[in-house]
N, C-alpha and C positions, 0 to 999 in steps of 0.2 A: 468529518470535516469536508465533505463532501461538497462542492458550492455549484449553486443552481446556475443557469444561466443570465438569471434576472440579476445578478451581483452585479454584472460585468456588461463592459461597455464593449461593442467590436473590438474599437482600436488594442484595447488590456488585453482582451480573447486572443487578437490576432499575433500581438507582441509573444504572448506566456506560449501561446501554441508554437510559434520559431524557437523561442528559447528550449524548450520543453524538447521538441525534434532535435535539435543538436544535441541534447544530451544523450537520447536515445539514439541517437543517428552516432556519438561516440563511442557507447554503452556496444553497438553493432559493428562497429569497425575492432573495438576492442577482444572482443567475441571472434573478431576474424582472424586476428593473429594467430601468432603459433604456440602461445603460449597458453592459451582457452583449455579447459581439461572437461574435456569429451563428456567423462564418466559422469559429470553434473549436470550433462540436459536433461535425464529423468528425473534429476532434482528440480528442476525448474519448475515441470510441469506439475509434480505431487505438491513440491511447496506451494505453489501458487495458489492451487485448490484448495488444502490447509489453509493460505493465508484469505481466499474468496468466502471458504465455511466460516471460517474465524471473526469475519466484518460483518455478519452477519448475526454476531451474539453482544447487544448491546448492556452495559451492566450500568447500574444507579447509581448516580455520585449521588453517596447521602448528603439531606439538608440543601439539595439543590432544585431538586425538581428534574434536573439535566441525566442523561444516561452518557456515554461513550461507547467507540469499540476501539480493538485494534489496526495501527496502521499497517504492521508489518517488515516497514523499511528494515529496520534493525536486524529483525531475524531474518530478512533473506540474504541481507548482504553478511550476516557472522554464519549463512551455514554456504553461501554459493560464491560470496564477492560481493564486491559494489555495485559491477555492470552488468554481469547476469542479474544482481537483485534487482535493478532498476527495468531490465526490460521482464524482468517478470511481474512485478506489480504496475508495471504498466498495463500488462496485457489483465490483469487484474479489474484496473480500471477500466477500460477500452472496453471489456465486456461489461462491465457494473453500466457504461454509461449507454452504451447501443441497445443491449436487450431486456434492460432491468429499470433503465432511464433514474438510476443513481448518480446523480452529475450531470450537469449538461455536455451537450457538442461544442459550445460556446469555450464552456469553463474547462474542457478534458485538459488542456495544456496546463492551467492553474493547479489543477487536481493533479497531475503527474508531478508538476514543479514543488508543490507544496507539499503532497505526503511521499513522495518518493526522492527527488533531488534530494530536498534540504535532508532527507535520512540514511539512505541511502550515500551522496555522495559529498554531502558536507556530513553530518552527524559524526558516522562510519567512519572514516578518515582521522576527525579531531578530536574522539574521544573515545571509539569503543576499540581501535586498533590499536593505542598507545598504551592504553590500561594494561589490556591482554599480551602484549607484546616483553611485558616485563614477568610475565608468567602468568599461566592458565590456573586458577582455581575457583571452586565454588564463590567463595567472597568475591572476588575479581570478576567473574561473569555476573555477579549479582551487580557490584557497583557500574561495572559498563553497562551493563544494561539499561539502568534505570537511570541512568546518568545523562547516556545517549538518547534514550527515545524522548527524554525530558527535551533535552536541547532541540533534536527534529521535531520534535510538537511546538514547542515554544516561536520555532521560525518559519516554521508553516503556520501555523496560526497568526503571527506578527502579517507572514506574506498576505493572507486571504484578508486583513485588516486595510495593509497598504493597496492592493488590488481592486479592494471597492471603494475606497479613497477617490484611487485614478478614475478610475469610473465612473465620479461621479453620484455615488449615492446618494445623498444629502440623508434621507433616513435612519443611517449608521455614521453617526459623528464620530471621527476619528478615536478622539480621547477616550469617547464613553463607550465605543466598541470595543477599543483595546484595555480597557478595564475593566472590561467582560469575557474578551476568549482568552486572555492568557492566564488565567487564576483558574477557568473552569477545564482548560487543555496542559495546566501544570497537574490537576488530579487526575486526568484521564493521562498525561504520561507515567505518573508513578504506578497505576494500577497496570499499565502494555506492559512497563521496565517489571514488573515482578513477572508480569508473566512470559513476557520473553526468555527472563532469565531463567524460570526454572523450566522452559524446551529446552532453551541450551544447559544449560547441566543435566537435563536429562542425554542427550547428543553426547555431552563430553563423557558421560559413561558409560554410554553403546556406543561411540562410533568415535572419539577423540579426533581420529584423522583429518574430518571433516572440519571442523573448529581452525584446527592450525594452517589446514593447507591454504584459506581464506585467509589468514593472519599474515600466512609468509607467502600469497600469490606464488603459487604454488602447484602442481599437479597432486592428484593421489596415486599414491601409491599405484602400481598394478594389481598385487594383489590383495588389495582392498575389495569389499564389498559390500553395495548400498543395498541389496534386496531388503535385509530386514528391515531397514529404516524406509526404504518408499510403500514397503507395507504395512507400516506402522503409520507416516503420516496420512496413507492415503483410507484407512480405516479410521482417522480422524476427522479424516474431513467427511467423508460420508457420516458420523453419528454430530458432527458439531450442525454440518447442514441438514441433517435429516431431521436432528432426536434436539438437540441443545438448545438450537436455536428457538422453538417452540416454546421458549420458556424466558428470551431475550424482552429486555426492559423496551416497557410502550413509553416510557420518558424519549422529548427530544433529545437529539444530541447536542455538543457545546456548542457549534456553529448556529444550530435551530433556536438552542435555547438563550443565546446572546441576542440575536435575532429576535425574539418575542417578547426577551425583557425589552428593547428598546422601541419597538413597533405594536407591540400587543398580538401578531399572528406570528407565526414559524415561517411565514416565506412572504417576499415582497410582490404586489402587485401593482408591477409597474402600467400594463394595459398597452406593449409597444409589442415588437415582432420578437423580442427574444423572451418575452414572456409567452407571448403567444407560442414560439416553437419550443417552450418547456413542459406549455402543457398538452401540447399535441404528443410528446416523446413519452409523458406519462400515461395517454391514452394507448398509443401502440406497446408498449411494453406488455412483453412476453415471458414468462410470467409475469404478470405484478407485483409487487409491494415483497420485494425480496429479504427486507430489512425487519417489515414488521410482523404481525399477531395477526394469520389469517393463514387461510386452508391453503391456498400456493405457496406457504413459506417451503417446508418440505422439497415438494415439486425444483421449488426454484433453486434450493441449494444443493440438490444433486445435478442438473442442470446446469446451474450456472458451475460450478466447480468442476463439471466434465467439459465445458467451453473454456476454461480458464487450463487447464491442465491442456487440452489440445491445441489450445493459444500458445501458451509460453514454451509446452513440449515442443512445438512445431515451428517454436521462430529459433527454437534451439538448431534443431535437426536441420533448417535450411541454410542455417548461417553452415554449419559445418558440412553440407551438401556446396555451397559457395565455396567455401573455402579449400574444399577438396580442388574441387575441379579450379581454381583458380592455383594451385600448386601445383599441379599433373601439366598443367598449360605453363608453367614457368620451365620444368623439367624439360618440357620439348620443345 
């Protein structure tokens, strides 16, 4: 759900990109407090990579023609929080859209707002913590799951409908766009919610701690410990980027394939400067085509997943580098 720059008009870009920043710019204040638990900056950074290898393995919605992948929101905010998950698939993005040119510069505020806010900090909140909060069980992670990632698809998909609206598109008629992403991002959330669910019940049966301490904002324990778990997901992410993905659906995805039912091609050619700097971002991109069926897929998902791990590892580490010395400087 990715959206090019050609969607969007400055003014939409410029608005989603403010709102987008204060979320993030809260997600980092929140992160500042005294209450942030240390122990899950390396979680940041392995999930992140997991969730970077992960978008990168698109699967076939049968009878559609259309593929999907994962967003992620859900499962980083049921294993880190809401504002560490938000600044972690941001940094997710941020990488997807600079070196991969997955997203526009235009769109990254819409992209953050739409697969991260609406999941991360609406989803997360209205239905995957009140489920779980009445008790932790297989069934119960199964139905938040699939419950929530339904609803963050369904309102980020609505958002990227009303966003090219504002914009202006005439190409993608409200009505007839929106009765194309939201039936084809209703099937691609049931298939994230199964999958979501069954990492998290894998998690609730190595690592339980992790689940609740998120549930009841919370610290973990002292002596808890993540080694086997960051070395589990991060040997995921290396064979989903390496090995998996090699084998990810060449169908579009629901946004591409909404898009071609109504226009006949998968991206719009508009012939103005933010079409133009879409396709200049897809000629500099390093590796290329990170998403699709081609010899730098590999390449790109060990790469991009080591960018995305030293992104979100590293905006961990310096919030709590800030935060220190912002303590020691109240002490004296």
């Amino acid at each position: 759900m990715h959206m090019a720059d050609a969607l969007l008009s400055p003014a939409v870009g410029g608005v989603m990109a403010a709102v987008s920043a204060a979320a993030v710019g809260l997600s980092v204040k929140k992160l500042g407090g005294r209450d942030f638990d240390e122990k899950k900056i390396p979680m940041m950074g392995v999930m992140g990579a997991f969730v970077f290898a992960g978008q990168m393995i698109n699967f076939t919605i049968p009878g559609t023609g259309s593929s999907g992948h994962i967003g992620g929101g859900i499962l980083l905010a049921a294993v880190l929080g809401p504002f560490p998950a938000l600044l972690t698939l941001s940094a997710v993005l941020i990488i997807q859209c600079l070196f991969f040119a997955d997203g526009g510069l235009l769109a990254l505020g819409c992209n953050i707002f739409n697969m991260g806010v609406c999941s991360c900090l609406i989803a997360w909140p209205l239905l995957f913590r009140p489920i779980l909060r009445r008790g932790v069980s297989r069934r119960r992670i199964t139905a938040a799951s699939v419950l929530s990632v339904v609803l963050g698809l369904q309102l980020g998909a609505f958002c990227v409908v009303l966003e090219t609206l504002a914009s202006g598109v005439t190409e993608l008629p409200f009505g007839a766009f929106a009765a194309l992403m939201q039936p084809i991002h209703l099937a691609i959330g049931l298939v994230e919610g199964l999958v979501t669910a069954a990492v998290l019940c894998f998690l609730q049966d190595t690592r339980p701690e992790l689940l609740s301490a998120s549930l009841d904002a919370r610290r973990l324990d002292a002596g808890v410990s993540l080694k086997k778990v960051l070395i589990a997901f991060a040997v995921l992410a290396v064979v989903l980027g390496c090995g998996v993905s090699r084998y990810a659906s060449t169908h579009p995805d629901g946004l591409e394939w909404s898009i071609q039912t109504l226009t006949g091609s998968t991206e719009l050619k508009r012939g103005d400067a933010a079409q133009e700097k879409a396709d200049s971002s897809e000629d500099t991109a390093a590796p290329p085509d990170h998403t699709g069926e081609s010899d730098g897929t590999p390449a790109a998902g060990l790469i991009g997943s080591a960018l995305t791990l030293a992104a979100a590892g590293g905006a961990g580490w310096a919030i709590r580098a800030v935060r220190k010395k912002k303590h020691s400087g109240d002490k004296n």
